[in-house]
C-alpha positions in Angstrom: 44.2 118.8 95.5 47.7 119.7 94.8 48.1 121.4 98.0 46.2 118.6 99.9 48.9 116.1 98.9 51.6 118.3 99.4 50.9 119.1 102.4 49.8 115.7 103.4 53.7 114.4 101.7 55.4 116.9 104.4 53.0 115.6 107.3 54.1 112.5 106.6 58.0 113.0 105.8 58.1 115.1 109.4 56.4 111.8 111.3 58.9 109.6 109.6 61.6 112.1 111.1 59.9 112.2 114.5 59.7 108.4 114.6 63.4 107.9 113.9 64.9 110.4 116.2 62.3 108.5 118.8 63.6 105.4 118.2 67.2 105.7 119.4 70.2 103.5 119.3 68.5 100.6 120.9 65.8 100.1 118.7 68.0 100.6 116.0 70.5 98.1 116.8 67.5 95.8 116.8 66.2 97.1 113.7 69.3 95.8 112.4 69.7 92.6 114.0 73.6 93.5 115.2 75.6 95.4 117.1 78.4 97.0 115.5 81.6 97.6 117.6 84.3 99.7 116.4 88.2 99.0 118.1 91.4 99.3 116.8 92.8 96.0 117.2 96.6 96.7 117.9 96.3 97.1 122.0 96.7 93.7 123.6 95.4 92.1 125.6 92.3 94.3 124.9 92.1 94.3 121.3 94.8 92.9 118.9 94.5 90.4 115.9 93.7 86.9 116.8 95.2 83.8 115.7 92.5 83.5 112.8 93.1 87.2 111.4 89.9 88.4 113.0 89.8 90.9 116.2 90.1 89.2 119.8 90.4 90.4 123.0 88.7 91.1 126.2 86.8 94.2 124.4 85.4 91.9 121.8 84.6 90.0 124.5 82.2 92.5 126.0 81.3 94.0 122.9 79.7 90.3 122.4 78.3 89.7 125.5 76.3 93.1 125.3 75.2 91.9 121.8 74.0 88.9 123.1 72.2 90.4 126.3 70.3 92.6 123.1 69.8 89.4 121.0 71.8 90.7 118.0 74.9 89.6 116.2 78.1 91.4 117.2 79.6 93.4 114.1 83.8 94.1 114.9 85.0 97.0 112.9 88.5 97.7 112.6 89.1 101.1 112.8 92.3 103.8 113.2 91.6 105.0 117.0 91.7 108.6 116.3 88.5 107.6 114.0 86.9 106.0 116.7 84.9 109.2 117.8 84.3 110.3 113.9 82.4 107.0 113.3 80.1 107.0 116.6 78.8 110.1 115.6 78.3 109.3 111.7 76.4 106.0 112.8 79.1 104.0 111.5 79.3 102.0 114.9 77.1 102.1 117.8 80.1 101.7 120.6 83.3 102.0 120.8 85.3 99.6 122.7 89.1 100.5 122.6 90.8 100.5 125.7 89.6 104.0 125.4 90.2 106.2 128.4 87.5 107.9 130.0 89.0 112.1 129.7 87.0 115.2 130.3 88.0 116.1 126.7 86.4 113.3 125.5 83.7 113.6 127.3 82.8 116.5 124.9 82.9 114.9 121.8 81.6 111.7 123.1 79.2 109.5 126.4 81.0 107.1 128.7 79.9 104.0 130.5 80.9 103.6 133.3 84.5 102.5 133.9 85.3 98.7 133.1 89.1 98.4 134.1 91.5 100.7 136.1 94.6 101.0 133.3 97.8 101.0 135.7 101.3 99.6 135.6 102.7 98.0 138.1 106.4 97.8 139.7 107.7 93.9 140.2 111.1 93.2 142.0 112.5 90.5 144.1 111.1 89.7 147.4 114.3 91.0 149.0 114.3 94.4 147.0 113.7 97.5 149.3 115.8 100.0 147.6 112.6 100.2 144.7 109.8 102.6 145.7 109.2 104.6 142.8 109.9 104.4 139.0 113.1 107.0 139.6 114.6 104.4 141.8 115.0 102.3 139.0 118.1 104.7 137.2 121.1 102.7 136.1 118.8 99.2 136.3 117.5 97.2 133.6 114.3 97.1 133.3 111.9 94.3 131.7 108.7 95.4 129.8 106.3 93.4 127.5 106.9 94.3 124.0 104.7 96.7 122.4 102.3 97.1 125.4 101.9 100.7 127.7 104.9 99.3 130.4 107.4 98.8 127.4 106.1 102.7 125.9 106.4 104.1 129.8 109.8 102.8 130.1 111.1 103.3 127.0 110.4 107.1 127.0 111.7 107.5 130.7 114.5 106.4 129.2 114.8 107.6 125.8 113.3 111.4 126.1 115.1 114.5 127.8 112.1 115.0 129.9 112.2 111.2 131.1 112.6 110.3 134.7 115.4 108.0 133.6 117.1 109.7 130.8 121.2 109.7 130.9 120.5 107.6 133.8 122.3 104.5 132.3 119.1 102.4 133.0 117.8 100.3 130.1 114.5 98.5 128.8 114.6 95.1 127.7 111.5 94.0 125.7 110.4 90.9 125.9 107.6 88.7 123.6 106.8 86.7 127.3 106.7 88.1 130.9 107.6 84.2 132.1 111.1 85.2 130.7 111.6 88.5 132.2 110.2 87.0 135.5 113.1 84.1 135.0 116.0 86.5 134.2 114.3 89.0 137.3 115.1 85.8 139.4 118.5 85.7 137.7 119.6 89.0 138.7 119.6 90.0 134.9 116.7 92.5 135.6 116.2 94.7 138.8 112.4 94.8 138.2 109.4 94.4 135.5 106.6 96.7 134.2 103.6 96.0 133.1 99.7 96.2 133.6 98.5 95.4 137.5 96.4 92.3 136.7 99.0 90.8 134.6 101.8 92.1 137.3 99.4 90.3 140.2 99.3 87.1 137.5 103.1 86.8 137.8 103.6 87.2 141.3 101.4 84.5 142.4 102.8 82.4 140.0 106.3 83.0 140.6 107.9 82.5 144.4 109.9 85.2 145.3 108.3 88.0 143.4 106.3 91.0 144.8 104.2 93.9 142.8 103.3 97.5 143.7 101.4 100.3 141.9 104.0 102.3 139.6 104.4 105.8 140.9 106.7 108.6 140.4 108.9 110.7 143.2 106.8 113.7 142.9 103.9 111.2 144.3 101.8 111.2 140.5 101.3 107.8 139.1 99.6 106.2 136.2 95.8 105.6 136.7 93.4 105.9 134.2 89.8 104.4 133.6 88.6 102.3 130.7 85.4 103.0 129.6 82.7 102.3 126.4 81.9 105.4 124.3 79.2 106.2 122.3 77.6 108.6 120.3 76.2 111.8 122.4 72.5 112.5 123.5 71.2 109.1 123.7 70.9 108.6 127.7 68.6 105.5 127.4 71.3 103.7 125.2 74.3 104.7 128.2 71.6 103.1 130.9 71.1 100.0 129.0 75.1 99.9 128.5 75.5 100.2 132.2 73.5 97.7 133.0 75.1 95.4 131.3 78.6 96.2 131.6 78.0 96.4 135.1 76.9 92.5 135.8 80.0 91.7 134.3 82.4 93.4 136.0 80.7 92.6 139.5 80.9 89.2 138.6 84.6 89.3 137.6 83.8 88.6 133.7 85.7 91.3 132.8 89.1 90.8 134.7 89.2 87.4 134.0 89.1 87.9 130.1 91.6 90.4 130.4 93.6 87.8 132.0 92.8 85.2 129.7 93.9 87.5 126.4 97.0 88.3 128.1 98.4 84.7 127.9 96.4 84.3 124.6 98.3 87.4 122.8 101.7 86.8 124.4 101.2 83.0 122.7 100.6 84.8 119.5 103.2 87.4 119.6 
């Protein structure tokens, strides 16, 4: 009898084992009635802290429009990026949605969706400026950046580091809290050009007479591109299909670039 139920205990515990592993992520996420995003909120206009001290940005946004395509509650966890990876695969999140770009190195420890957003920085000058090609033009010139975003890091360590395009150059970065008053002291002849993000850069030009934007390069013809994408935790290729899906609809439809817009003005208001 002993043996019967003993045996019959280990039938059941390897069902029980069977049945989760067959469940997956999806079914778990509905198990649990949310989704739980992990970010780190310090990358605007992606991810940063919001006016009421909770995440915003146009990765929550997605993060809650998947959520409510999967009719669950969307769960924002705050975490340091280098964790991001660490808490996919201990279940602590189901995605992460960081401004994260999509590398083959990552792509070991981790599954993409498919890219959301092109991350590149853009060059804007004067109209009447025909001497700027490339980011090494720029040595000797001041150049304006948005405080604390990937244009003011680029510049800054062009500038600042012996291995820099601009370094000993005499050019300079001026941060600024809004792109409106780089754009005004641009016009000025304060600046010789701007850096930021393309969509933001595009914002400001068609805004602002007398402005024109082009993709940031370098002489030696590389340049900046890299892809945003959603990770998650390896092996669970149903999950990645049902991300696609969704992500997809909303960047065909332009959801995606226009919050990305949107969180630009809202962060720059906050800042």
């Amino acid at each position: 009898m002993k043996k019967t139920l003993i045996a019959l205990l280990i039938l059941a515990l390897c069902l029980t084992a069977s049945l989760s592993l067959a469940d997956g992520k999806l079914d778990s996420i509905q198990a649990a009635g949310k989704l739980v995003m992990g970010t780190d909120a310090a990358w605007p206009p992606f991810e940063y802290i919001g006016a009421n001290g909770d995440p915003a940005g146009s990765d929550i946004e997605i993060g809650a429009y998947i959520a409510a395509q999967l009719g669950v509650e969307l769960e924002v966890k705050n975490i340091a990026f280098d964790s991001l990876s660490t808490a996919l695969m201990s279940d602590e999140i189901d995605v992460a949605i960081a401004a994260m770009t999509i590398t083959e190195e990552r792509k070991d420890a981790v599954d993409f969706s498919v890219p959301y957003t092109n991350a590149q920085q853009y060059i804007i000058v004067n109209d009447d400026n025909d001497t700027v090609k490339v980011l090494d033009d720029l040595a000797g010139q001041a150049i304006g950046v948005h405080l604390g975003t990937t244009g003011d890091f680029l510049v800054s360590d062009a500038i600042m580091l012996d291995s820099g395009v601009l370094y000993n150059s005499g050019a300079s970065v001026q941060q600024y809290k809004f792109l409106t008053d780089a754009c005004l002291a641009l016009k000025n002849g304060e600046l010789s050009a701007i850096v930021c993000d393309t969509l933001l850069a595009k914002n400001l030009v068609a805004v602002n007479d007398g402005l024109k934007c082009f993709e940031l390069a370098y002489a030696d013809g590389s340049s900046t591109i890299e892809e945003y994408g959603i990770a998650m935790k390896k092996g669970d290729e149903a999950f990645v299909a049902k991300v696609n899906e969704l992500l997809q609809t909303i960047i065909d439809d332009g959801s995606v670039d226009k919050w990305i817009l949107e969180h630009t003005e809202k962060a720059a208001e906050i800042n």
